[in-house]
N, C-alpha and C positions, 0 to 999 in steps of 0.2 A: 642604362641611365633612365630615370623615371622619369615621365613624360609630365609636362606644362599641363596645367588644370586646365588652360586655356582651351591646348588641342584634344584635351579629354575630354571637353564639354561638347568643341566644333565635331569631334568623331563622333558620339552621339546621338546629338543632333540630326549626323546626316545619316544615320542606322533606324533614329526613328522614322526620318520621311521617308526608307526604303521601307519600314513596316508598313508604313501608311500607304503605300501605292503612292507616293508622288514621284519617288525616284524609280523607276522601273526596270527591269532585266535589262541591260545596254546603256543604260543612259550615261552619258556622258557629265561626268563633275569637273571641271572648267574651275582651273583655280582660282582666276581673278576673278569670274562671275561668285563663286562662296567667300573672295576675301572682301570682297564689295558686301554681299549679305550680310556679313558677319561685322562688320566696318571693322578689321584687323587689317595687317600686314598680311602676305602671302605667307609667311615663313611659318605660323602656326596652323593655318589651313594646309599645305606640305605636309606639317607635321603628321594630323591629323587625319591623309590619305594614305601615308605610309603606315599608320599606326591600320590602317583598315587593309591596307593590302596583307600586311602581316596577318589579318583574319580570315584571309579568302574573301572578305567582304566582297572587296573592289580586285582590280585587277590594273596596273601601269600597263600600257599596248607604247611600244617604243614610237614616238615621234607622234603618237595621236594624243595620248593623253592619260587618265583615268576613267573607268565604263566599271557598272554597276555588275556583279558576276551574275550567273542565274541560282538559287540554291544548291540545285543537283551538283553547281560545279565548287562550290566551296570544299572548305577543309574538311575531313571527316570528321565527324564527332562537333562541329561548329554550326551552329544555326547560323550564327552574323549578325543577329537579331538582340543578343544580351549586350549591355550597357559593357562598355571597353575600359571603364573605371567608375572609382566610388565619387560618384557625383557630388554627395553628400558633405565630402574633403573638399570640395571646392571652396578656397579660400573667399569668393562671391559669396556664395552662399552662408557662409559663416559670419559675415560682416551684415548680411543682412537680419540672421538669425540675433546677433548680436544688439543689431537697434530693435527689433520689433521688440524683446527684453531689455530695454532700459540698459543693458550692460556697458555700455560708450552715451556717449553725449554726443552732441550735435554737431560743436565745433571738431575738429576733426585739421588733421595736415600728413600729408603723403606721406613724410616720413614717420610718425605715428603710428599707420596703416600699415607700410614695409616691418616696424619692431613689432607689429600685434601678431602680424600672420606670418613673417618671415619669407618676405618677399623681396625682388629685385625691386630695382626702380621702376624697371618697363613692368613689370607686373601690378604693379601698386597704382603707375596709371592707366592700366588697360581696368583694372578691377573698378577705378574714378571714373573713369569715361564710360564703362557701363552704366554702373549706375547713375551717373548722367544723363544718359540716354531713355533710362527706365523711367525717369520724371523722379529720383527721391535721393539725389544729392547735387547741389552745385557748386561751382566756384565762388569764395568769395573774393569781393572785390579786394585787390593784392595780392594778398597771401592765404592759403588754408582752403577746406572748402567747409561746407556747410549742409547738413545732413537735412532733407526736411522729411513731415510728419506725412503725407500725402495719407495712404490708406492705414495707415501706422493704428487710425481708432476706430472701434464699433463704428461709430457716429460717422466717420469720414468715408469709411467701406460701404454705409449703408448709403449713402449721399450719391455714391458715383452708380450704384444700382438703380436708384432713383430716377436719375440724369437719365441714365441710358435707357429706362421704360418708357421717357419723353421723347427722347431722337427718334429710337430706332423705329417701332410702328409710323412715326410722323415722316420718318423718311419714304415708307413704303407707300404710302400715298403720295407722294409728290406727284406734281403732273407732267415732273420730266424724267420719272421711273422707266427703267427699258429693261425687260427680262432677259440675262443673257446667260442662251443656253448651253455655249461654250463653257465659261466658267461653273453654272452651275452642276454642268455635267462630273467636273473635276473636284465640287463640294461635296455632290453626292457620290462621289466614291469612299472618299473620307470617311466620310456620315454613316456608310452603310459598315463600314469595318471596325468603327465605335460601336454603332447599335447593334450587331450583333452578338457584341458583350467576347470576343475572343481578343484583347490586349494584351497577350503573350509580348514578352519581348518592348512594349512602347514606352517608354520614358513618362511620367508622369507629366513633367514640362512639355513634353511634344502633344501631351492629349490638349491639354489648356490651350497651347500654342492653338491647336485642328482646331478649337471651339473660338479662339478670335480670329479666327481664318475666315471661317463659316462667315459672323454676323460682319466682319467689314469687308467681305466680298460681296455680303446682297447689301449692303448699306451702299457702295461703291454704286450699283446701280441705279441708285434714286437721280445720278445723271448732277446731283447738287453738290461740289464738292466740301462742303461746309459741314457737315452732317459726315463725311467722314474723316475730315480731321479732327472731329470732336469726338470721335468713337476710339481712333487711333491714342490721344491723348488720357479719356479714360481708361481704356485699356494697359497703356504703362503707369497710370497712376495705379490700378489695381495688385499690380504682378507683385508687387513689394508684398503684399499681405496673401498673397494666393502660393508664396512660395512652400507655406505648411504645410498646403492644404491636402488634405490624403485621398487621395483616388479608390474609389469608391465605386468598382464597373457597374452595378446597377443604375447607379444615379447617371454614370457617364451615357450608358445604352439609352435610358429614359431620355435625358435631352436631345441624345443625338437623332432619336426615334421623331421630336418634336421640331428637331431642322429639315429631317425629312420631310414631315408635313408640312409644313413652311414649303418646302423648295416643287412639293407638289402644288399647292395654292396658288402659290405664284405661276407656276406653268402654266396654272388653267386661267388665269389673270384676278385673280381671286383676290385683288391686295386687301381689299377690308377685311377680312375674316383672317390673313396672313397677319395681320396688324392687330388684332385683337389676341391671336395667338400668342406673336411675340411680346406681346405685352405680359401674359400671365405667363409664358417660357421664362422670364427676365425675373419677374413677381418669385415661382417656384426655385429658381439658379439661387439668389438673394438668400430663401428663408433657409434652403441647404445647404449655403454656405456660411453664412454670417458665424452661426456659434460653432463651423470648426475651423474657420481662419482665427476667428477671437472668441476661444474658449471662454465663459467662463471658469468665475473658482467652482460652483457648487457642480458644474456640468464638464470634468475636467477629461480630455480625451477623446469626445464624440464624436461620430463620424454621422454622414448624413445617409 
């Protein structure tokens, strides 16, 4: 039987943050703590660790749980590390694909969505409730819901780049900034297996994801919590239009090279110069992505 896009997305996901070093040799994946992450039900997180045990990924230990295997001990011939389906199918992503081309309109109603993609009910509104969550469709009031434009335009993409060159350096000088080198220690693991430029194996969405990881973990530290609910917010208005965007390891190495330095400045309590950085990190991200989230016609295809 073929597996829920849902749990092909959640199995993924959790292959990337093993690439990543977040999930490490043993770790322990806790159903309810990924069905809380993920804001699902269990039953597709379930899905989604048996879809991984099937890979040597993971491993079920009777009456403990799921634990992450070590390589050596996977399947032969198995990294665990390749994507467990075509992402691409995911009926999400198609609906999204869908508005950023004009191809649907705004009004919109579940059963609509269930005849477009040929979906159940429960899936028509888990696909609503995400993008719900992503800032770029709501309910309307009654009946139907309501798709809106968020980064949908040059002009609107360019705006939230904008915002964010104002927060983010302004956060780093606050005078209730506190450096923490616990967390930071855990960005720079990240950071350092971007910048190396070796992305075998990581999900395009999971690199993005490690890049609003990075800035709303040191935003986090400005101690202000305003500053990063406004970072959190730009950040799901962004994802609608970043969902094309073509991964590019040069460009990914270059910025993650430039969290480094960031996450060194700060150590040494360097925030003004950390602040002027981020300022032109933010400035440089904008100009390399703007025309390949929103090609023009005459520049059709470009990558940064």
């Amino acid at each position: 039987m073929p597996h829920s896009p849902l749990a092909l997305r959640i199995a993924n996901d959790i292959i990337a943050r093993i690439g990543m070093g977040e999930f490490g040799t043993g770790s322990h994946l806790a159903t309810e703590v990924l069905a809380k992450h993920f804001e699902v039900s269990r039953s597709p997180v379930r899905e989604a660790l048996a879809i991984l045990c099937d890979r040597g990924v993971i491993e079920n230990r009777r009456n403990r749980g799921f634990f992450v295997l070590p390589a050596a001990g996977r399947t032969a011939g198995e990294t665990g590390l390749e994507p467990v389906g075509p992402c691409e199918s995911d009926p999400y992503y198609e609906l999204a694909e869908d508005w950023l081309k004009d191809r649907i309109g705004a009004d919109q109603t579940e059963q609509a969505i269930r005849d477009r993609y040929s979906l159940t009910r429960a899936q028509a509104q888990d696909l609503l409730s995400r993008a719900s969550r992503e800032g770029w469709a709501e309910p309307k009031p009654g009946y139907g819901w309501k798709l809106r434009q968020v980064a949908k335009t040059v002009e609107a993409f360019e705006e939230i780049y904008r915002f964010r060159a104002v927060i983010e350096p302004a956060a780093l000088l606050e005078p209730s900034f506190r450096f923490d080198r616990t967390v930071a220690a855990a960005l720079r693991r990240t950071q350092e297996r971007l910048a190396s430029g070796d992305l075998g194996g990581l999900a395009p969405a999971a690199m993005t994801a490690a890049g609003a990881a990075f800035h709303e973990g040191i935003i986090r530290m400005s101690g202000n919590p305003m500053f990063f609910y406004a970072l959190e917010r730009a950040n799901q208005l962004r994802r609608l239009a970043e969902y094309r965007l073509k991964v590019n390891p040069q460009r990914i190495a270059v910025q993650s090279r430039e969290h480094l330095e960031m996450l060194d400045l700060l150590a040494r309590g360097d925030n003004l110069e950390a602040a002027h950085l981020m300022r032109r990190h933010l400035s440089g991200a904008l100009a390399s992505k703007s025309p390949v989230v929103h090609p023009r016609s005459s520049d059709p295809g470009r990558t940064a």
